[in-house]
N, C-alpha and C positions, 0 to 999 in steps of 0.2 A: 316484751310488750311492743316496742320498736319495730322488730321485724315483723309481729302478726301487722302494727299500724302500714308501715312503708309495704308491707307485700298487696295488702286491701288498694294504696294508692297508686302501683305500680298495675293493677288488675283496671282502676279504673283511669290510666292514662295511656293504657293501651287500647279500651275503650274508646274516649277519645281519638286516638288514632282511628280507629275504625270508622269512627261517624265522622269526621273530617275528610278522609277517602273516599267514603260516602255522598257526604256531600259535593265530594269534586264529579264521582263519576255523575251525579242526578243532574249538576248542573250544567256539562256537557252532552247531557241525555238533551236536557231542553236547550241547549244552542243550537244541537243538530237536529230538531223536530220537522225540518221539513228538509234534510240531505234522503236523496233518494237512496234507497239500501241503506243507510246507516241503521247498525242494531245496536239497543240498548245496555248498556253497564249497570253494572249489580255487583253489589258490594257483597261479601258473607263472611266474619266473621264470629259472627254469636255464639256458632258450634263450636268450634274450634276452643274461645273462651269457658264455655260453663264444663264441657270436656277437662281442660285445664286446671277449673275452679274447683270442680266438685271432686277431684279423689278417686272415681274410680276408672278403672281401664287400664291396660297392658302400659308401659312406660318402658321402651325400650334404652339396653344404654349401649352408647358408641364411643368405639375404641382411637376414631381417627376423627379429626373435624371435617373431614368432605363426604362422612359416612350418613347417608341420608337420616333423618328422623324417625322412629318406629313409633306412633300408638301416639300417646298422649304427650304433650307437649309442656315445658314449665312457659308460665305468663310472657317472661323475656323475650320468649323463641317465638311466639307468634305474631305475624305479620298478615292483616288484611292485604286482602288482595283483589283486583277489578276483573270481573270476568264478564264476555260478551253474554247475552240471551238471543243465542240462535234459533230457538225452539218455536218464539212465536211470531205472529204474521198478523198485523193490522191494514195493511196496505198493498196497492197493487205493485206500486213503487218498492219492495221491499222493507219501507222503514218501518220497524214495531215499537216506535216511540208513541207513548199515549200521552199528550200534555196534561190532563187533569190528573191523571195517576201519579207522571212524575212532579204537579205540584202538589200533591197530597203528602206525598213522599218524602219532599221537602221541607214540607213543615213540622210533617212527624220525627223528621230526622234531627233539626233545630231543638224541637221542644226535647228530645233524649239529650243534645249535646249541652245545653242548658243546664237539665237537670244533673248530668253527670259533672259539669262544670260546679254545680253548687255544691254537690260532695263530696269534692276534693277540697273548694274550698273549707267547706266544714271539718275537717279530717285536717288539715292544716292548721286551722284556729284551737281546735282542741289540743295538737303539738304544741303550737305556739303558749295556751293556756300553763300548760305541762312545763314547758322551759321558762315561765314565769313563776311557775312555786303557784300556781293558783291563785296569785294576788290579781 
């Protein structure tokens, strides 16, 4: 029971991770709103996660630890990661920084780490309940 609880917590504090990187790269999106050529940071973890979560896909295994990763990944081993968005063009300047987008973004990003923050704590309280004997 333990480990289904602590693997579900480990899924979402990696989560976390995610929307914390998140929200570094959106908030240096909007410091740099007006650097000429500056592009945009984008975060992408989600795939990588439910890949992870759900079970199905190739899961390669390696013989050496500097043997790169094959297929599906266990929750541990994934790491967000900040990738530039070279693809698009708002401006003459080169920058494709949108400020309304990246405060959209922003808040949408808050209200997940919030939400994800309240189920861990609940998932903890329930532990906690448990190493009380239920009293």
């Amino acid at each position: 029971m333990l480990d289904k609880s602590f693997g579900k917590i480990r899924a979402l504090e990696k989560t976390m991770d995610g929307l914390w990187l998140r929200n570094e790269a959106i908030s240096n999106n909007i410091a740099n709103v007006n650097t000429p050529g500056y592009k945009r940071d984008t975060v992408e973890f989600e795939t990588l996660l439910k890949e992870s979560l759900s079970g199905y896909g190739i899961k390669g295994k390696t013989s050496h630890e500097k043997h790169m990763a094959i297929g599906v990944q266990d929750v541990e081993n994934i790491e967000p990661t900040i990738k530039k968005d070279e693809n698009t063009k708002y401006r003459k300047d080169g920058n494709n920084v949108n400020i309304d987008v990246e405060m959209a973004n922003l808040a949408k990003n808050n209200i997940a780490y919030n939400m994800v923050t309240q189920r861990i704590n609940g998932k903890m309280n329930k532990l906690k309940l448990a190493i009380k004997d239920g009293r």
